[in-house]
C-alpha positions as CSV (number, residue, x, y, z in Angstrom):
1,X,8.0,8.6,-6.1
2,X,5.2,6.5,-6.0
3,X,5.3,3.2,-4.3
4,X,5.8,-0.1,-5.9
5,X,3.9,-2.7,-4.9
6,X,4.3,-6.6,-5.3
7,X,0.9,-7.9,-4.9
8,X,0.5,-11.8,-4.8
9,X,-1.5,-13.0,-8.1
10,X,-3.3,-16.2,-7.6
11,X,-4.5,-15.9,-10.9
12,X,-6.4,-13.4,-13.7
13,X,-9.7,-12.1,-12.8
14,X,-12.4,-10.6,-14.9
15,X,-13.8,-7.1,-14.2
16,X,-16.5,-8.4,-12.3
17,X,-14.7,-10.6,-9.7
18,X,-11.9,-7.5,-9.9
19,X,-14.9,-4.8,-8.2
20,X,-16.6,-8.1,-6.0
21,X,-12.7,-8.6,-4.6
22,X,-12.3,-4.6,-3.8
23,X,-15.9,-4.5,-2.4
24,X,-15.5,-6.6,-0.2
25,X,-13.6,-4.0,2.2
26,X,-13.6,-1.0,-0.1
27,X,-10.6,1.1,-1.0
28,X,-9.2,3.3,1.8
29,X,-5.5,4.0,0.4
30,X,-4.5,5.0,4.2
31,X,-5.1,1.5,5.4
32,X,-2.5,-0.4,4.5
33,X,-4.7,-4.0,4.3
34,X,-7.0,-2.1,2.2
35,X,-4.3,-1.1,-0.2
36,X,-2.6,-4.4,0.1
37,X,-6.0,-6.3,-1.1
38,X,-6.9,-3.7,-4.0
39,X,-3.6,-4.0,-5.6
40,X,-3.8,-7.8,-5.5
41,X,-7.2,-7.2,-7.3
42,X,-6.0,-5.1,-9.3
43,X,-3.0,-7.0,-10.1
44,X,-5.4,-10.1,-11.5
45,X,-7.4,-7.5,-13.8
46,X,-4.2,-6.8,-15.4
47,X,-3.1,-10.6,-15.6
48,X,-6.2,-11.4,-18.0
49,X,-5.5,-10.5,-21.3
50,X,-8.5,-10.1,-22.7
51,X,-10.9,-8.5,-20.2
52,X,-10.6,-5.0,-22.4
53,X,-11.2,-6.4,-25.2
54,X,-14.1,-7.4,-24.4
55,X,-15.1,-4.7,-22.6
56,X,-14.9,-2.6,-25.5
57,X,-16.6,-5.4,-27.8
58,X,-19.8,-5.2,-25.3
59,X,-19.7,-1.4,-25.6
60,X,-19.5,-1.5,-29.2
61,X,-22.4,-3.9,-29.8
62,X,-24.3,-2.4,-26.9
63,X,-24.2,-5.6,-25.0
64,X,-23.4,-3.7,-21.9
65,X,-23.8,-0.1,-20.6
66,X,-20.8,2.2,-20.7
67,X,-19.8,4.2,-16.8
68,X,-20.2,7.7,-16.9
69,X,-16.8,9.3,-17.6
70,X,-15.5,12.7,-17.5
71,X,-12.2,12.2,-18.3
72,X,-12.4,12.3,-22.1
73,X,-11.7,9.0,-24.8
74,X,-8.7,8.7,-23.7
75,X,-9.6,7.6,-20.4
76,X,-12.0,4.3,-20.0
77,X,-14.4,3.9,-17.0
78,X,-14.8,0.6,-15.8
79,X,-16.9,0.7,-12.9
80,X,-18.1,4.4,-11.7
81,X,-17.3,6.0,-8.6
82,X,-18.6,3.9,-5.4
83,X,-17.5,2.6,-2.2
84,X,-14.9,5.0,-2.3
85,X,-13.2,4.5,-5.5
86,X,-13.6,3.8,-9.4
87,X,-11.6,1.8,-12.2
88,X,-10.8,2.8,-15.4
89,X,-8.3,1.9,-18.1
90,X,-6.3,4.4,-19.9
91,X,-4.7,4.5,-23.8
92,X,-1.4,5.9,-24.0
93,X,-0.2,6.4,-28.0
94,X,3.1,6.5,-29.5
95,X,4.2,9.3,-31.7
96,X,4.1,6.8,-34.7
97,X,0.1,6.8,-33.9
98,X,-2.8,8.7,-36.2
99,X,-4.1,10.0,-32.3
100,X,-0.9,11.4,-31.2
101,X,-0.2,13.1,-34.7
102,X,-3.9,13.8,-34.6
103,X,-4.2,15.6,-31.4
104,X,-0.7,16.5,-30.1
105,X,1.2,15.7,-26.8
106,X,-1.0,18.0,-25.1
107,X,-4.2,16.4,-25.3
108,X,-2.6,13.3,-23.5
109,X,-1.3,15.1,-20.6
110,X,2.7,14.4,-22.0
111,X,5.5,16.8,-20.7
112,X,2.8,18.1,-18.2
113,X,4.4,17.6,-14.5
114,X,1.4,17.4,-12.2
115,X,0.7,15.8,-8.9
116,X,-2.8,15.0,-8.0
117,X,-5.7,15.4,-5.1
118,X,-6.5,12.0,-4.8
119,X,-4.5,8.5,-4.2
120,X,-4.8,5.7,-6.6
121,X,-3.2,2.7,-7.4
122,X,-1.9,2.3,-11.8
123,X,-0.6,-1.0,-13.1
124,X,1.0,-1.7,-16.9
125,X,-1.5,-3.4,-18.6
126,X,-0.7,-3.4,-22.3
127,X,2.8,-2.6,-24.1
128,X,6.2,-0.9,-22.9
129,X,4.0,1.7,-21.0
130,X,4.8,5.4,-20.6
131,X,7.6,7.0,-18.9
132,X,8.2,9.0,-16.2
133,X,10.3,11.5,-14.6
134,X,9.5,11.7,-10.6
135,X,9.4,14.1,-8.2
136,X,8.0,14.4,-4.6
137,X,7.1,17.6,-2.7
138,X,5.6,18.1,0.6
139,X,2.3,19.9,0.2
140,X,2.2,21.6,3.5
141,X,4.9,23.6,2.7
142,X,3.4,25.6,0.1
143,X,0.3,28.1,-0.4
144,X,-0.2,26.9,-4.2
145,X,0.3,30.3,-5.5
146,X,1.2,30.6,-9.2
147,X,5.3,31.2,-9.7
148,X,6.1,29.9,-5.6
149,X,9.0,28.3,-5.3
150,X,8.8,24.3,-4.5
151,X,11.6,22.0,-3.3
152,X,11.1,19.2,-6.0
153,X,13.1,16.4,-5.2
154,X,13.8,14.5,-8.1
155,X,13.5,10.6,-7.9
156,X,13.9,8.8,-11.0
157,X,13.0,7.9,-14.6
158,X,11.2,4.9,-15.2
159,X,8.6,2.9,-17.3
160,X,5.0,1.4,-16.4
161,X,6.1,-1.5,-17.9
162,X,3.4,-4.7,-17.8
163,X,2.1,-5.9,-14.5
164,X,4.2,-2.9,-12.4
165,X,1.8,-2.0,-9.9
166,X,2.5,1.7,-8.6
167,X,0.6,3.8,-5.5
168,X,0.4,7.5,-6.2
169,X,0.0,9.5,-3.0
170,X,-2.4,12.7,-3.3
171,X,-0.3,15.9,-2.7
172,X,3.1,14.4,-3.0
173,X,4.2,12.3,-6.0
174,X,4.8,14.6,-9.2
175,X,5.1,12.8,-12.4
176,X,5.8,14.3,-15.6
177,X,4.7,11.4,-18.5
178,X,6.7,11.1,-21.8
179,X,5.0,9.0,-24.7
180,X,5.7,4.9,-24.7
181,X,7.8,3.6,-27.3
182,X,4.0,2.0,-28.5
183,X,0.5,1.7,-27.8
184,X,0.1,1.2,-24.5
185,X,-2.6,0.7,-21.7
186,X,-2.6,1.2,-18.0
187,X,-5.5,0.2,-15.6
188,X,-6.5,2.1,-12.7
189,X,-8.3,1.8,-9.3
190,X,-8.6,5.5,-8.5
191,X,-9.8,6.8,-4.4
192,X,-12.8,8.7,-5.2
193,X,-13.7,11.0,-2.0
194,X,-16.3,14.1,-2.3
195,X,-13.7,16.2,-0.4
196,X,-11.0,15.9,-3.3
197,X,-12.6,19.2,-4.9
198,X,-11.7,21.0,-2.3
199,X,-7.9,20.6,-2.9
200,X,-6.2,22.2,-5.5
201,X,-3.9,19.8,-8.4
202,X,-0.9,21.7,-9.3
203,X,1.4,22.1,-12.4
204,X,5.0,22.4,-12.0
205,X,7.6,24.1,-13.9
206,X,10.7,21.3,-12.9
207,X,13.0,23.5,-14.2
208,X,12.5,26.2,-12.2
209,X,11.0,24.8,-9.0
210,X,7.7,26.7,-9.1
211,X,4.0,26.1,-8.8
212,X,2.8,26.7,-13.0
213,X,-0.7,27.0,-12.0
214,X,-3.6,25.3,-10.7
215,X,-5.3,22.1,-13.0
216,X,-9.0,21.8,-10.9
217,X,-10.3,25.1,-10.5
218,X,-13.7,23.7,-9.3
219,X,-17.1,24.0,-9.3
220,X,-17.3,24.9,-6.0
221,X,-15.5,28.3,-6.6
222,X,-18.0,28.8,-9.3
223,X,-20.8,28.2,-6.6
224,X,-18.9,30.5,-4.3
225,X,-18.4,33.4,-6.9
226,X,-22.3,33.2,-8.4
227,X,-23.7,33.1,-4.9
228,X,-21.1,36.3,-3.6
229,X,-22.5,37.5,-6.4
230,X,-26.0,37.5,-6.1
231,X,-25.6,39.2,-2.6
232,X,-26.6,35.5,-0.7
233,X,-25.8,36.5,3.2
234,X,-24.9,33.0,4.0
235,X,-22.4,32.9,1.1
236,X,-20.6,36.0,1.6
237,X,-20.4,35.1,5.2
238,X,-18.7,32.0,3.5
239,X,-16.5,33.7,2.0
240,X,-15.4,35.6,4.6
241,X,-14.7,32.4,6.3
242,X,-12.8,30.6,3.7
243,X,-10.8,33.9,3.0
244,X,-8.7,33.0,6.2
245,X,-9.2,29.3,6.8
246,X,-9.5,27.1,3.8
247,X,-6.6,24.7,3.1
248,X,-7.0,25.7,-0.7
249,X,-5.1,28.5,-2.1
250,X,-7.4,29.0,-5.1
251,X,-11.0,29.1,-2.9
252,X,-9.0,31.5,-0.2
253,X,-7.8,33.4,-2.9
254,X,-11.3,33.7,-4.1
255,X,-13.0,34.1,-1.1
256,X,-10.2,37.1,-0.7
257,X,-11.3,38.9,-3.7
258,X,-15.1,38.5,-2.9
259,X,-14.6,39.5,0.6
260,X,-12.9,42.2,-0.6
């Protein structure tokens, strides 16, 4: 499951000295003084209480200038990708609330079990926080085809509960969320490396120990299929490449087909 970490807190920080902190030597989740420091910085974020508020305020009035986010309303970007990493604050609804009846589990990723293609570090930041049942895998053993069998090793069940600071580690913790008991936030710093599109994010089915399918397909393979497509010699040549050697079982399976 994913690691806890007990960061010392010397006291709350605001956004701003929460990014100064973690730029001062980046975020490199592999490095374990790297790690160490952005949870601690991390850590104060979620110790001030009223940072997100705000935030939000300043968005609202138009006092400051919203990040760029792909990740939809439920997700909040703090400070865009740079330096190797980007923040953002997530909102996790109850059943009780009009956004949950609204829009369904679904649309906030509950009784999904996923892993993920990138390392980042999540602490409880408002109310009981979600729940979750862990798993780990190792991601070397497996091709990534839809319906293979996985050894899922089942962990435990726990809660993000406030101030919990947890690392994720790409390719091998597998979480499936269940709604918190109430509104809840968590806060984010998330490792943001150009090579993460290359790797595939997978869905599991728990009960049967199988690969469910593939969450990123990637613009990349769109790039690859249009260019195949339009007969470009150094892309087919590509594909015949990544056929045989990519690390990815979607772009090799691709790459397979336009070969073919």
């Amino acid at each position: 499951m994913p690691s806890e970490l007990n960061p010392v807190v010397s006291g709350p920080l605001s956004l701003a000295e929460c990014v100064a902190a973690i730029d001062e030597i980046g975020f490199d989740p592999r490095d374990e003084t790297s790690l160490t420091h952005a949870a601690a910085a991390l850590a104060g974020l979620a110790a001030n209480p009223t940072f997100l508020g705000d935030y939000l305020i300043d968005q609202i009035t138009g006092a400051a200038r919203s990040a760029a986010t792909a990740y939809g309303p439920q997700a909040i970007m703090l400070r865009g990708p740079g330096n190797g990493y980007f923040v953002r604050a997530n909102i996790w609804p109850a059943p009780g609330d009009p956004a949950f009846q609204a829009s369904g589990a679904a649309s906030f990723v509950y009784g999904l079990p996923h892993d993920h293609n990138f390392d980042f570090l999540t602490v409880g930041y408002f109310g009981p926080g979600y729940v979750s049942d862990y798993y780990e895998y190792d991601y070397e053993s497996v091709e990534g085809r839809p319906g293979e069998a996985v050894d899922l090793r089942f962990v435990e069940r726990s809660a993000l509960s406030p101030g919990r600071v947890l690392h994720y580690r790409a390719h091998r913790d597998v979480h499936c969320q269940h709604p918190p008991q109430s509104l809840s936030v968590s806060l984010n710093i998330c490792a943001a490396n150009p090579a993460q599109g290359w790797f595939d994010q997978y869905r599991f089915d728990v009960e049967e120990g199988r690969i469910d399918g593939v969450l990123n397909p990637s613009a990349n393979e769109v790039m690859l299929r249009m260019g195949a497509t339009l007969g470009h010699s150094r892309t087919c040549q590509l594909a015949r490449d990544f056929a045989g050697t990519h690390p990815g079982f979607a772009i090799r399976r691709l790459a397979g087909e336009l070969r073919g």
